[in-house]
C-alpha positions in Angstrom: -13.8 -6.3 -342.2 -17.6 -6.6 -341.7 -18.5 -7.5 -338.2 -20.2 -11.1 -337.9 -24.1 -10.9 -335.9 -23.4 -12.1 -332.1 -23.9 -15.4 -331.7 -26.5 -15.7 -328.9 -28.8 -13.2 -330.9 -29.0 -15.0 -333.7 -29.5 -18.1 -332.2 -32.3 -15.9 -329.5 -34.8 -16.1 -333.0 -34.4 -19.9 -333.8 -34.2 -21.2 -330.3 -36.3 -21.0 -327.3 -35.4 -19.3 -323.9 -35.1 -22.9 -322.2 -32.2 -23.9 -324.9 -31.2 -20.5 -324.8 -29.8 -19.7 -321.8 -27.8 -23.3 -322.0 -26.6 -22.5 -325.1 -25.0 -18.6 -323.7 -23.4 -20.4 -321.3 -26.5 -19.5 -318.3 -27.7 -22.2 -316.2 -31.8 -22.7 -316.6 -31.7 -23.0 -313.0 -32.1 -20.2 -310.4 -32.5 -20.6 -306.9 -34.3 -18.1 -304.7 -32.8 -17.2 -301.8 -33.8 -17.6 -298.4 -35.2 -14.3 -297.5 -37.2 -14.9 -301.3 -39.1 -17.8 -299.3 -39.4 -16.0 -295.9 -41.2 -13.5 -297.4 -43.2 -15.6 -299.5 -44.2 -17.7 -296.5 -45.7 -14.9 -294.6 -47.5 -13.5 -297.5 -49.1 -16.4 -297.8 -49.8 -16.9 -293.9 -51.4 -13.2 -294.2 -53.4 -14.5 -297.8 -55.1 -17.7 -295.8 -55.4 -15.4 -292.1 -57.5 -12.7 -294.5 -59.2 -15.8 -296.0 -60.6 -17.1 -292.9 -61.7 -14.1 -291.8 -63.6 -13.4 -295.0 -65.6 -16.9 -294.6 -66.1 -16.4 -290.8 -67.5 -12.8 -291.4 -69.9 -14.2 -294.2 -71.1 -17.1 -291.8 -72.2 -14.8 -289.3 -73.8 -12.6 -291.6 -75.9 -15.5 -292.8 -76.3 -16.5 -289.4 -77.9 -13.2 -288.3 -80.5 -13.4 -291.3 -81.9 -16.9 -290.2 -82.0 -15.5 -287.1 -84.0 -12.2 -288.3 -86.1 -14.5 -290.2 -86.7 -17.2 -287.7 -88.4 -14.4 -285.2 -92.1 -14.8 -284.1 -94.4 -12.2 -286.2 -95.5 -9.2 -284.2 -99.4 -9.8 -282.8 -101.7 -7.5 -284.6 -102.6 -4.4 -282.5 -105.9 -5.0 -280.6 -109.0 -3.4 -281.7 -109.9 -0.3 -280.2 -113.2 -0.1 -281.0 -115.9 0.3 -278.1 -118.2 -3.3 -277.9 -121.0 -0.7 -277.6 -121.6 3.3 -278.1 -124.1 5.0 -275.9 -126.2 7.5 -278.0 -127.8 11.0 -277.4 -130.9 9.3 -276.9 -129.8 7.0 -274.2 -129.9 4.2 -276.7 -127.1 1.2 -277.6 -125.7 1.1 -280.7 -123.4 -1.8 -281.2 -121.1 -1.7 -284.3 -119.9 -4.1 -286.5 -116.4 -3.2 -285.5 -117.0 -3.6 -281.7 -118.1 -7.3 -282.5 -116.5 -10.8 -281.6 -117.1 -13.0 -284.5 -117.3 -16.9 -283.9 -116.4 -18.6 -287.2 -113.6 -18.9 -289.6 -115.8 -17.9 -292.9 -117.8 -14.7 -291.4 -115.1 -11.8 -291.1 -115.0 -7.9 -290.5 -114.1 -5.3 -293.9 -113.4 -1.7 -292.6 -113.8 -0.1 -295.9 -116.2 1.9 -296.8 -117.7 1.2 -293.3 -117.1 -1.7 -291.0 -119.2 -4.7 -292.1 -119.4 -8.0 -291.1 -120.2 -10.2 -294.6 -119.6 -13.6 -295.6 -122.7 -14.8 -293.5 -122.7 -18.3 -295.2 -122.3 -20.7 -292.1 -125.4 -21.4 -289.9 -122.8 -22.5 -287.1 -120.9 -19.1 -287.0 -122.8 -16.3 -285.1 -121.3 -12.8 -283.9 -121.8 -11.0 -280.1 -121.1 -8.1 -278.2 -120.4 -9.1 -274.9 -121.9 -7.5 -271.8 -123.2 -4.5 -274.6 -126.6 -4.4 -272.0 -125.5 -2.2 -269.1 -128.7 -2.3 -268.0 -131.2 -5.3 -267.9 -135.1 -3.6 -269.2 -137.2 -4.2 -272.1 -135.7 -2.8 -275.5 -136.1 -1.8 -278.9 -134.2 -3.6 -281.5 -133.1 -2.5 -285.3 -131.0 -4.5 -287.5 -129.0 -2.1 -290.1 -127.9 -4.8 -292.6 -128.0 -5.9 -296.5 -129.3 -8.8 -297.8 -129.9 -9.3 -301.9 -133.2 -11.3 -303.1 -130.5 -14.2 -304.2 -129.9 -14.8 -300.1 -131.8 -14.2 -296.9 -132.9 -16.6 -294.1 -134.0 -15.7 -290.7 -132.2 -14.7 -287.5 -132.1 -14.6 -284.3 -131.2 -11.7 -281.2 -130.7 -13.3 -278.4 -130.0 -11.6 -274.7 -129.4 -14.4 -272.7 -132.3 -17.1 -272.5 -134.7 -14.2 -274.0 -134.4 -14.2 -277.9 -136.6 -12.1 -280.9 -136.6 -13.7 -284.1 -136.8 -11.7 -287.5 -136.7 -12.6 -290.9 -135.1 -9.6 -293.0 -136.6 -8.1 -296.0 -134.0 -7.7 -299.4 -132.4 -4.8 -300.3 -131.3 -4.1 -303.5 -127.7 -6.0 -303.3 -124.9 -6.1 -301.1 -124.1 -2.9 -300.9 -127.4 -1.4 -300.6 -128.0 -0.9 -296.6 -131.3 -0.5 -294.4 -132.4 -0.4 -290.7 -135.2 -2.1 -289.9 -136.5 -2.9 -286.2 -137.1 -6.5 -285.6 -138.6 -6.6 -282.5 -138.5 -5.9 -278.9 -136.4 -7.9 -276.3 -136.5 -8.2 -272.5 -132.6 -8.0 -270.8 -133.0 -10.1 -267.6 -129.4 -8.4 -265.9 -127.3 -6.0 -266.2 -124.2 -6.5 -268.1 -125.7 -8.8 -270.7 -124.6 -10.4 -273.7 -126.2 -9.7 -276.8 -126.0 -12.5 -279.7 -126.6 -12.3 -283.0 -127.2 -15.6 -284.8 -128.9 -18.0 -287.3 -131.9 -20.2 -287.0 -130.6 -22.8 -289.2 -130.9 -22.3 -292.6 -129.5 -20.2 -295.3 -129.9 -19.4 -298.6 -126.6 -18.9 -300.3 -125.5 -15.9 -297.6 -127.4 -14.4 -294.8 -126.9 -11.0 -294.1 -124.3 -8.3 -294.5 -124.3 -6.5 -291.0 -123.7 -3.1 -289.8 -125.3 -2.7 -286.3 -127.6 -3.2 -284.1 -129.7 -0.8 -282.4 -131.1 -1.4 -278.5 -133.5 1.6 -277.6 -134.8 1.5 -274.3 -138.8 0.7 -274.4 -141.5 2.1 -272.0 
């Protein structure tokens, strides 16, 4: 006789697994055990523990970089250029470098030598402070730059005592010369020296370098 397919196979490729397992004589229900939900319950205890830790870990990470962002910018190292450098000679020369600079406009470049440019504000000024050791009767020289498209006059000043100069052009900006402007009489020792405008400016005043004192006879 020729064997007849099994029943439950045959029936496997018409019907699904839900109608199959009723149909075999299997119940569709199965029901874990309770060690089945003991371990699941502390696998998930562990899943939410590791959970929490992740999110308190990336909170203070964040936390730390608005704190590191937050932080007051380190000051700018002072200057340490000398307010005045006594020469050879016995005469003061007091750099552009060694200046304090009143105004917001006016400002120091150190490249290719330290300048102070951007002379467009009568109000601004620039000084050495206490650059006269000595009080006496000096020589002055301006080392500057001043293009035909800008000048005025301006005024060195050592204390109450003052010389007045107007500068000659120079080819442009970057095209330097020293130039004495006059004599001045330092009072006392320890003397400020000022540099400053008289007023009035056309476009820019000068570009400045230095300023020479040479003690006169």
């Amino acid at each position: 006789m020729r064997r007849v397919s099994n029943f439950p196979i045959a029936i496997e490729r018409q019907l699904p697994r839900s109608q199959l397992l009723p149909a075999c004589g299997v119940s569709s229900t199965v029901e874990a055990s309770p060690t089945f939900h003991l371990i699941l319950d502390h696998a998930m205890k562990r899943f939410y523990l590791f959970s929490a830790l992740l999110i308190l870990a990336a909170g203070l990470a964040a936390a730390r970089v608005m704190a590191d962002d937050q932080k007051p910018a380190k000051p700018a190292a002072p200057t340490t250029a000398p307010v005045v450098e006594i020469q050879p000679d016995g005469s003061l020369l007091l750099k552009a470098e060694g200046a304090r600079i009143h105004g917001y406009k006016m400002h120091l470049v150190l490249k290719p030598i330290p300048t102070i440019i951007f002379w467009i504000d009568p109000q601004e000024s620039i000084e050495w402070p206490q650059a006269v050791a000595k009080k006496g009767k000096y020589s002055v020289e301006l080392t500057y730059s001043c293009p035909a498209s800008a000048g005025g006059d301006v005024i060195v000043a050592a204390a109450a005592n003052k010389v007045t100069a107007h500068p000659e052009h120079t080819a442009d900006w970057f095209t330097f010369t020293t130039t004495k402007v006059g004599t001045i009489t330092v009072l006392n020792d320890h003397t400020t020296l000022s540099l400053r405008s008289t007023g009035r400016i056309t476009r820019a005043l000068i570009n400045v370098r230095s300023v020479k004192l040479t003690p006169a006879p």
